[in-house]
C-alpha positions as CSV (number, residue, x, y, z in Angstrom):
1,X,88.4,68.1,75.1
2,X,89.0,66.5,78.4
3,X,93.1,66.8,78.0
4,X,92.0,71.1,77.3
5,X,89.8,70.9,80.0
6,X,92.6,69.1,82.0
7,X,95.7,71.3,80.8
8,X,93.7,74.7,82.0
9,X,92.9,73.1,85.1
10,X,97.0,72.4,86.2
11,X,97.9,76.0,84.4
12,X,95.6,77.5,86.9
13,X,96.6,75.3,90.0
14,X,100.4,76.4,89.1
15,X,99.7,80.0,88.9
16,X,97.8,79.9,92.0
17,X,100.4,78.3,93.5
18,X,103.3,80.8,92.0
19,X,101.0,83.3,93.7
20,X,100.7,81.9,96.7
21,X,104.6,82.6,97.5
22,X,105.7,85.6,99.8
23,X,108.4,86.2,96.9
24,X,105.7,86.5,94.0
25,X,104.0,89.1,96.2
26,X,107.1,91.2,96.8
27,X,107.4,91.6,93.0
28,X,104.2,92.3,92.0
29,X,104.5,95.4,95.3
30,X,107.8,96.1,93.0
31,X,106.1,96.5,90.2
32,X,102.8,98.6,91.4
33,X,105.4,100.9,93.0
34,X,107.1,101.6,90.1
35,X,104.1,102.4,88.2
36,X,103.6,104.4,90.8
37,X,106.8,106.8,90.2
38,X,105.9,107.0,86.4
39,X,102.0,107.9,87.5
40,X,104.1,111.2,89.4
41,X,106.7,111.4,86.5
42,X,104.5,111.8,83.5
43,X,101.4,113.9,83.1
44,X,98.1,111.9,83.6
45,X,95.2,112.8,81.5
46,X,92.6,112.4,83.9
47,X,94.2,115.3,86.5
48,X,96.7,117.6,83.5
49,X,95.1,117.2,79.8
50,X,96.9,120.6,79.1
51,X,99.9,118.8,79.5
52,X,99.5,115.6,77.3
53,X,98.3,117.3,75.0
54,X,101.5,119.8,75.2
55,X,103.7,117.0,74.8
56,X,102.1,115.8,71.8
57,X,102.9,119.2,70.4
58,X,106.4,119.1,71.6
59,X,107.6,115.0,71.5
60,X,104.9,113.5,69.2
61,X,106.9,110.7,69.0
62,X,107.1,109.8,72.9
63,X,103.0,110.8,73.4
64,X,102.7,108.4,71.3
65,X,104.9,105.6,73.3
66,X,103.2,107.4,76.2
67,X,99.6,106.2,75.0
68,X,100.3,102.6,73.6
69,X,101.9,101.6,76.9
70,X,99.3,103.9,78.7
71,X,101.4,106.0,80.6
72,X,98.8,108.9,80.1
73,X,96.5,107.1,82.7
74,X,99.1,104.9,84.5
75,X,96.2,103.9,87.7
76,X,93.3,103.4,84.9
77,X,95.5,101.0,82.5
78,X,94.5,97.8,82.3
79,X,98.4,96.5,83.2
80,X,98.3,98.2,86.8
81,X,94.7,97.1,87.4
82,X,95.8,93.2,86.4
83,X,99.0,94.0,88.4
84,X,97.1,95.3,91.6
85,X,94.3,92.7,91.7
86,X,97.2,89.9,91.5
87,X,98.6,91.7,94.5
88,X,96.1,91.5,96.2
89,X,95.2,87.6,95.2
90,X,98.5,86.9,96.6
91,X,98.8,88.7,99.9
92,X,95.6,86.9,100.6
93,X,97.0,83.8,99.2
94,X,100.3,83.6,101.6
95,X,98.0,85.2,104.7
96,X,94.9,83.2,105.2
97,X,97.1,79.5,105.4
98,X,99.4,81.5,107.6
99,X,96.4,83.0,109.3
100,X,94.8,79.4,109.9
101,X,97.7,77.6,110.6
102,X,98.3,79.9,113.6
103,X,94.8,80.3,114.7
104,X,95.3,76.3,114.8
105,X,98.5,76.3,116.5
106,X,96.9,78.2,119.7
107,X,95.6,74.9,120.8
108,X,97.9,72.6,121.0
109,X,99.9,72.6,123.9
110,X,103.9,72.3,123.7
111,X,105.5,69.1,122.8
112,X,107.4,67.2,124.9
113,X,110.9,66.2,123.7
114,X,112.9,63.2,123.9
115,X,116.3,63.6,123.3
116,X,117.1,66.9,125.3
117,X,121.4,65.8,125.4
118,X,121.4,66.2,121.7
119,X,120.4,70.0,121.8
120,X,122.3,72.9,121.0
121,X,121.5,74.4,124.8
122,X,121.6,71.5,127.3
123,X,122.3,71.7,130.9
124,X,122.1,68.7,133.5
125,X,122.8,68.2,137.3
126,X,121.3,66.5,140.6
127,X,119.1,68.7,143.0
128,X,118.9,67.3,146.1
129,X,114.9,67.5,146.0
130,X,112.0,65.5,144.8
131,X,111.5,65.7,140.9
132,X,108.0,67.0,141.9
133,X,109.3,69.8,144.1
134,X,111.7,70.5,141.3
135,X,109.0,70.2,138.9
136,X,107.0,72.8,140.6
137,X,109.9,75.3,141.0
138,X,110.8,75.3,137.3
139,X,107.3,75.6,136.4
140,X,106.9,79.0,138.4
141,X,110.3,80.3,137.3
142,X,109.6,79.8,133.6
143,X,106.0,81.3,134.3
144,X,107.8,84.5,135.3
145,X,109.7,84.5,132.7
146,X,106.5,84.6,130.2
147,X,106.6,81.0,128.7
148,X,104.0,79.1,128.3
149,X,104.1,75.9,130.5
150,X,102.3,72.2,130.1
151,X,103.5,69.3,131.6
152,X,105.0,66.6,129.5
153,X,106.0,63.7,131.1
154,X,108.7,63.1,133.3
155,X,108.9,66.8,132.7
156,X,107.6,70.6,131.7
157,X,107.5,71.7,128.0
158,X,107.5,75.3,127.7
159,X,107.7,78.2,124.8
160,X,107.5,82.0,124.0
161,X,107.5,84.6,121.9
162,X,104.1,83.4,120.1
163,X,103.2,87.1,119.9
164,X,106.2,87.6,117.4
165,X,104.1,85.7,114.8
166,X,100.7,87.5,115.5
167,X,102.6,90.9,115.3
168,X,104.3,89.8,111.9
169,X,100.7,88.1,110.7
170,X,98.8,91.7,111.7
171,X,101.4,94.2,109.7
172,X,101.3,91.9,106.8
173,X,97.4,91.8,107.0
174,X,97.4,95.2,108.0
175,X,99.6,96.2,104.5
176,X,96.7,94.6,102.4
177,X,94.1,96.5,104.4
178,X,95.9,99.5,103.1
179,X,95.8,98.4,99.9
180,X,92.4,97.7,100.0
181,X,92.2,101.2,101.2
182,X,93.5,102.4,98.6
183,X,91.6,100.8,96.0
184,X,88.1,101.5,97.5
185,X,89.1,105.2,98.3
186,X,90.1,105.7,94.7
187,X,87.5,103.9,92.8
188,X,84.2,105.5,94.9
189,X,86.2,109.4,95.8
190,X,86.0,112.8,94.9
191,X,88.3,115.3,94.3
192,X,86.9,118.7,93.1
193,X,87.6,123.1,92.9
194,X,84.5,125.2,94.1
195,X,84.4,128.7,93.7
196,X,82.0,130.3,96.0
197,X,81.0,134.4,95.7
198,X,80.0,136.1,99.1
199,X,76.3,136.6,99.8
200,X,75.9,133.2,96.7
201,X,75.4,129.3,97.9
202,X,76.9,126.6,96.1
203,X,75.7,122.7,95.7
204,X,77.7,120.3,95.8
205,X,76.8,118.2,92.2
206,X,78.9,117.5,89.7
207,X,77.7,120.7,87.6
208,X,78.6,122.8,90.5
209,X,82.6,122.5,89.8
210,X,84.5,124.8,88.4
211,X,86.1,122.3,86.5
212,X,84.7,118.7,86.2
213,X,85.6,116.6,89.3
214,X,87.9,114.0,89.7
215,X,85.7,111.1,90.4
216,X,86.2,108.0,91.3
217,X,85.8,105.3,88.5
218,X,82.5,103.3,90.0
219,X,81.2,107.0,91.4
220,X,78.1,107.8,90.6
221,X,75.7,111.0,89.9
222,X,73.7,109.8,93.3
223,X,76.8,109.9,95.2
224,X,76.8,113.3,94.9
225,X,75.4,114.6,98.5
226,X,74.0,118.1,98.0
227,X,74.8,119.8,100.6
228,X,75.1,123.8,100.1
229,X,77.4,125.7,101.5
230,X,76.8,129.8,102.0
231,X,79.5,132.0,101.9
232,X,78.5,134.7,104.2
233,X,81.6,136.2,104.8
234,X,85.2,136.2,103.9
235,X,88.4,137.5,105.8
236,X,91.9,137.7,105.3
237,X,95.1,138.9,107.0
238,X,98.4,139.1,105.9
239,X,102.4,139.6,107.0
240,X,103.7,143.0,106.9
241,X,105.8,141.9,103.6
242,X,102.3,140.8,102.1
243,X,102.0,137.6,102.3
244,X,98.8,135.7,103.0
245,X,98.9,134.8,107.3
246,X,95.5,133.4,107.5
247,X,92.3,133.3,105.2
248,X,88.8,131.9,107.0
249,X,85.3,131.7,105.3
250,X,82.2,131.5,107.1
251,X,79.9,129.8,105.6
252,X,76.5,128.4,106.4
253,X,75.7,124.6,105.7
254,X,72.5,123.6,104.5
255,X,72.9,119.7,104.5
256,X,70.5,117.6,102.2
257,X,69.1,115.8,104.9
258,X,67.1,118.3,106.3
259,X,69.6,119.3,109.5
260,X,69.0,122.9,110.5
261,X,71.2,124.7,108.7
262,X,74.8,125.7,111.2
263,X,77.2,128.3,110.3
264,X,80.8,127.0,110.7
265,X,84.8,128.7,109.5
266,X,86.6,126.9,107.3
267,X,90.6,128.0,107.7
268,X,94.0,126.6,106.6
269,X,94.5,123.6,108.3
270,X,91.0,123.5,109.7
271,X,88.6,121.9,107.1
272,X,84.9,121.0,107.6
273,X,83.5,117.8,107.6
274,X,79.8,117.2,106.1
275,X,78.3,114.3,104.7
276,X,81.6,112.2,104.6
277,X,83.1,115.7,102.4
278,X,85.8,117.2,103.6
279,X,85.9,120.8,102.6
280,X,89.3,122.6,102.9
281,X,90.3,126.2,102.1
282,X,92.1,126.8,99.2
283,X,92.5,130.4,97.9
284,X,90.2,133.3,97.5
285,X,90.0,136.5,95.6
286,X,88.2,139.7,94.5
287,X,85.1,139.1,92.5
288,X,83.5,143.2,91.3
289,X,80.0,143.5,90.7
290,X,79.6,144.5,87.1
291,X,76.8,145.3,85.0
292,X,76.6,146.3,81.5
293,X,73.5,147.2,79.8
294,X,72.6,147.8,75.8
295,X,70.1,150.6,75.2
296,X,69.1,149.9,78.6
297,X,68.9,146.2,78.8
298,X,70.8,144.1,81.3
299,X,73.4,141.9,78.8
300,X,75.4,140.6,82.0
301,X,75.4,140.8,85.5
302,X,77.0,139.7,88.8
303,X,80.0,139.6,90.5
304,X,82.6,138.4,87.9
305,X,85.8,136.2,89.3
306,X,89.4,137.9,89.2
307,X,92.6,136.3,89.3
308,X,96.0,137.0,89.4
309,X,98.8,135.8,88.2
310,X,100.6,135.8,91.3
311,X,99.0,135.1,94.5
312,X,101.3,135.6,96.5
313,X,102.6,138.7,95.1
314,X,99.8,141.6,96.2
315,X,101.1,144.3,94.2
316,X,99.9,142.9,90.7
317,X,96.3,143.9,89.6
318,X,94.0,141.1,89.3
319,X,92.6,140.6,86.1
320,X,89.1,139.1,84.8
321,X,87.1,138.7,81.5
322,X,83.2,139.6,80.3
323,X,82.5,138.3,76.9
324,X,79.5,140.4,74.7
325,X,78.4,137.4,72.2
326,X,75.0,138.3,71.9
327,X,76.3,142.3,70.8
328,X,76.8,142.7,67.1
329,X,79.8,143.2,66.6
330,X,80.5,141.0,69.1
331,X,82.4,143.1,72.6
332,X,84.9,141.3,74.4
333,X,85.9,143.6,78.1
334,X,89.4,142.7,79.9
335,X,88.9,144.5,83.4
336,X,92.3,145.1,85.6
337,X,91.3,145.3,89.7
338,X,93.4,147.4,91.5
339,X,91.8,147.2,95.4
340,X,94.2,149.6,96.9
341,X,95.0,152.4,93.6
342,X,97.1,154.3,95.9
343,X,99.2,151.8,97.7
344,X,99.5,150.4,93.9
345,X,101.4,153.7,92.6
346,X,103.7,153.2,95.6
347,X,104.4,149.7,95.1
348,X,103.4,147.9,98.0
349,X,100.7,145.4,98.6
350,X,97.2,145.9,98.2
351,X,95.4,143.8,100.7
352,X,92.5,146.1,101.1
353,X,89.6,147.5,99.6
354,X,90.3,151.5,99.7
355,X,88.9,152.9,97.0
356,X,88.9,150.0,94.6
357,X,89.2,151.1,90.3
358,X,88.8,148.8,87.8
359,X,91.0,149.6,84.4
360,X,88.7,148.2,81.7
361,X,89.7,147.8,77.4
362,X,87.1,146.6,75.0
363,X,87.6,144.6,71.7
364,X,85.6,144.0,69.1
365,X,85.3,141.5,66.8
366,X,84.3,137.3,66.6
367,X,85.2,136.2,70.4
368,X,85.5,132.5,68.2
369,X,83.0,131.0,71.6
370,X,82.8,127.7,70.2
371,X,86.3,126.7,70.7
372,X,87.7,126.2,73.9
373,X,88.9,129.5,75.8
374,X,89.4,130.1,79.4
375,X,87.4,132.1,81.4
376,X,89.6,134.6,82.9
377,X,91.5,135.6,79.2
378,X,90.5,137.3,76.6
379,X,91.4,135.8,73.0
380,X,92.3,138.7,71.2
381,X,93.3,136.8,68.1
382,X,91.3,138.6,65.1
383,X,89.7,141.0,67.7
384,X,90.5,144.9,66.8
385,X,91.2,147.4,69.7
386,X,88.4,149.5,70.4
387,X,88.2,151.1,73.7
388,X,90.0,151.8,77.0
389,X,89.2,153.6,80.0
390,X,88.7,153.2,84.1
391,X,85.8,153.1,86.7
392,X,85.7,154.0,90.5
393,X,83.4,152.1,92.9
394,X,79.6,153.3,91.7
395,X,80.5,154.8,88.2
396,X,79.1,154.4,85.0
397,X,80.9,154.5,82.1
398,X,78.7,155.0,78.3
399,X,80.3,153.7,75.1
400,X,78.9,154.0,72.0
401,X,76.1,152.4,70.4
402,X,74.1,152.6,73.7
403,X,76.8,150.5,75.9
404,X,76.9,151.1,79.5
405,X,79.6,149.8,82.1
406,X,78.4,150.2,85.8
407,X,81.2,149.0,89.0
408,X,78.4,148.1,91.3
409,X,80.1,146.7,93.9
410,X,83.2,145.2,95.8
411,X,83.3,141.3,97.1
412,X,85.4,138.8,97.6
413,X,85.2,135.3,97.0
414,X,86.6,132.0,98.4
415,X,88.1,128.6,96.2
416,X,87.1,125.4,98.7
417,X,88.7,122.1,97.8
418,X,86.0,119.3,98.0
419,X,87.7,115.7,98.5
420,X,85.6,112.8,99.3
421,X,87.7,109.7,100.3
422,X,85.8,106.9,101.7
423,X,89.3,104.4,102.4
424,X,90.7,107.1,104.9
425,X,89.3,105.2,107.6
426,X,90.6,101.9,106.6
427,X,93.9,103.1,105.5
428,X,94.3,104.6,109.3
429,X,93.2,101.8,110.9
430,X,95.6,99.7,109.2
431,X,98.0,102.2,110.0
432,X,97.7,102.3,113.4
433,X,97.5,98.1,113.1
434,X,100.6,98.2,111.2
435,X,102.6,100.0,114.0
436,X,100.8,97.8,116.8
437,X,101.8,94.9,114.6
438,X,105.6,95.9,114.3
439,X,106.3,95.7,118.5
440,X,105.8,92.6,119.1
441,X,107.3,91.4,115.7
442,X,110.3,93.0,116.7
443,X,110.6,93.0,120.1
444,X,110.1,89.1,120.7
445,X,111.7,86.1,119.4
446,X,110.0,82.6,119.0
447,X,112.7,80.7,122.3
448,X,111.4,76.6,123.5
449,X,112.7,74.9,126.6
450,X,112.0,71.7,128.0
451,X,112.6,70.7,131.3
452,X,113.0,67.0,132.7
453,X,113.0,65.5,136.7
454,X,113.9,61.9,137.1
455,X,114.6,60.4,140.0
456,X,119.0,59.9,140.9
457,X,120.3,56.9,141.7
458,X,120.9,58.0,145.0
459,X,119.5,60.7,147.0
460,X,118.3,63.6,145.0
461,X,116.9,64.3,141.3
462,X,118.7,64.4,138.2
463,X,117.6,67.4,136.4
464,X,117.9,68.1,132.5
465,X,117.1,71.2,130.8
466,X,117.5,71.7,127.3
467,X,116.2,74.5,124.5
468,X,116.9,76.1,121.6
469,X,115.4,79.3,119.8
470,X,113.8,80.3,116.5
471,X,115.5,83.9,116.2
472,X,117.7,85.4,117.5
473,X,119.9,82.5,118.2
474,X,123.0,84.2,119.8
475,X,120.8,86.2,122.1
476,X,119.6,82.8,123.8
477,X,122.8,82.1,124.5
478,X,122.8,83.7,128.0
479,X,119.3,83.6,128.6
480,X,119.3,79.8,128.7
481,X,122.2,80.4,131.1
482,X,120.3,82.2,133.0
483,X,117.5,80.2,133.1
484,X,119.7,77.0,134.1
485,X,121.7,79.0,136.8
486,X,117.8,79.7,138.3
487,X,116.8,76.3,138.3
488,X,118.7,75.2,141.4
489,X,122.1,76.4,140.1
490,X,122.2,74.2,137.1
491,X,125.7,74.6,135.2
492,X,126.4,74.0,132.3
């Protein structure tokens, strides 16, 4: 038992120390970058379950692949999870003994040398002054030169370039803040479509989607902040060839903390910030009031959300769906919005409301509700053709069996992406850490030089200087040089 107990104990001391090298870390970074490229190459199931599940229709027999190694959700698999959190063990592993051993190196002054005629750069000669008067000079020219000086008897030991180390220590330090960044941003953020009607107010909660939100895989329901945003108004210019030049919604902001409530744009480019959301524009559209009534009672209601198939393309009607399940047979309505009928006919874009028509065809038949359908098609599948016809703004159209169609009104709505990303901060810290980091790792180099005054045999003082540098070698050449040619025209 004590030879198990004994055997685990050296397996783990040797994997901590195979993770403890700079190399180790470099291929596990390998590795989570790779997974990575396949997380952006094949469909994940968490953000496109359309299509995985396409591609078990079409390649069965690589979905499957796909799912044994977990390809489908690449950042949830168990692999990259082991792969990152080794990452990180190791970053912190080769950083905080490099971190102390530096943090203890400030201390210490430089060491004095013995030997300074068996260095690489050496230079020697008699000054006709006093070693102390030498002493003193040499001290204030390598001062001005940055290095830092102590005295080391008979002599000065000085060095530079320290900084290099602290830049390289705070970009590698700064790269695992990143990471860490990453991880806390993605396991605790938000990612999510609303769909907001003028004159309505939405609430941010996770029913409130239009889809179910990305969330983060330790977010919670009480993270949810439930603030409610007001659509008051909507606005939209365009090009002269149609396209889309700006789109701005005004809402009003009603935050759950009991703030008075502020009414604020929200444009391209320009998002709002609330409740550590950020709130960005995304799209818009025409939502028609409709109504439709059954011997006189109300069986839907509202403004119902268009699309279109091409959003950049103005000419195309937008399209939207109202499903009848509680009529008998069941009534299934595909509307077509033109906005502009006129500038339709002609072909050109309509980008405004002037005298808006809805084209409108009813089906009858079992609308199959209990399997999964979009909102904005009709299934027609086993549906028979019943109806067609057309309504202006503030018509009425009767079908039979007591059926009433009514276009109440015109409005337009706005699509809002909500993301909620708590590891920006951190990841732009370390960015701007990173970049501080990089200057002084590049721009010094780690240079010693030692300086000693003894008294001549005669009159004067013979003076040695010798040095050598950590990087950068062949650029020390001529700034020892110059160094010796300053102290009292020392050649070499």
């Amino acid at each position: 038992m004590a030879s198990t107990s004994e055997s685990l104990y050296r397996s783990l001391v040797s994997v901590l120390r195979m993770l403890r090298s700079m190399r180790t870390a470099l291929v596990l970074l390998l590795v989570v970058g790779a997974a990575s490229v396949l997380g952006s190459l094949v469909p994940q199931a968490p953000t496109a379950p359309g299509a995985v599940a396409d591609l078990f229709v079409t390649r069965p027999f690589l979905a499957r692949v796909y799912r044994a190694v977990g390809l489908f959700d690449v950042y949830g698999s168990w692999w990259f999870t082991l792969t990152y959190v080794l990452l990180l063990i190791s970053l912190a592993s080769c950083l905080v003994p490099r971190t102390r051993a530096l943090v203890r190196g400030l201390r210490p002054r430089p060491q004095p040398m013995r030997e300074l005629d068996g260095m690489r750069h050496f230079a020697e000669a008699v000054v006709p002054e006093a070693p102390e008067a030498v002493l003193a000079r040499s001290r204030t020219v390598l001062r001005r030169r940055r290095f830092r000086v102590a005295a080391a008897e008979p002599g000065l030991a000085a060095e530079k370039g320290g900084a290099r180390e602290w830049g390289s220590l705070l970009f590698h330090w700064s790269l695992f803040l990143i990471l860490m960044g990453a991880v806390y941003g993605k396991g605790f953020g938000l990612r999510g479509v609303a769909t907001i009607v003028e004159g309505e107010t939405w609430t941010e909660a996770h029913a409130s989607y239009d889809l179910p939100p990305e969330e983060g895989r330790y977010f919670t329901e009480g993270m949810h902040t439930g603030v409610q945003l007001r659509l008051e108004d909507f606005d939209a210019t365009y090009h002269s060839s149609g396209l889309p030049r700006d789109f701005v919604s005004r809402v009003e902001v009603i935050e759950a903390r009991g703030r008075p409530a502020a009414t604020t744009e929200v444009r391209v480019n320009h998002p709002l910030t609330v409740d550590g959301l950020k709130v960005f524009q995304q799209g818009y559209g025409w939502a028609p009031v409709i109504e439709v009534r059954h011997d006189g009672r109300l069986v839907a209601g509202g403004p119902a959300v268009f699309v279109t198939d091409a959003p950049n393309d103005q000419r195309r009607p937008w399209r939207g769906v109202i499903k009848l399940p509680s009529l008998d047979p069941q009534v299934g309505l595909a509307f077509r919005l033109l906005p502009d009928p006129l500038a339709g006919v002609a072909g050109a874009p309509m980008l405004e409301a002037r005298n808006p028509f809805l084209l409108w065809r009813a089906w009858r038949g079992d609308l199959r509700l209990t399997s999964a359908q979009s909102v904005f098609r009709l299934d027609t599948t086993g549906l028979e053709p019943w109806l067609d016809g057309g309504l202006g703004l503030g018509e009425t159209e009767e079908l039979p069996g007591g059926i009433e169609i009514t276009f109440r009104e015109l409005r337009e709505y706005t699509q809002l992406l909500v993301k909620r990303d708590p590891g920006t901060g951190l990841m732009l810290a370390a960015a701007i850490l990173i970049l501080v980091g990089l200057v002084p790792a590049l721009a010094s180099s780690r240079r010693r030089v030692w300086v000693r005054a003894t008294g001549a045999n005669g009159a004067g003082t013979r003076l040695q200087v010798g040095g050598f540098a950590l990087q950068r070698r062949a650029a020390f050449e001529e700034e020892f040089d110059a160094i010796a040619r300053e102290l009292s025209k020392v050649e070499r």
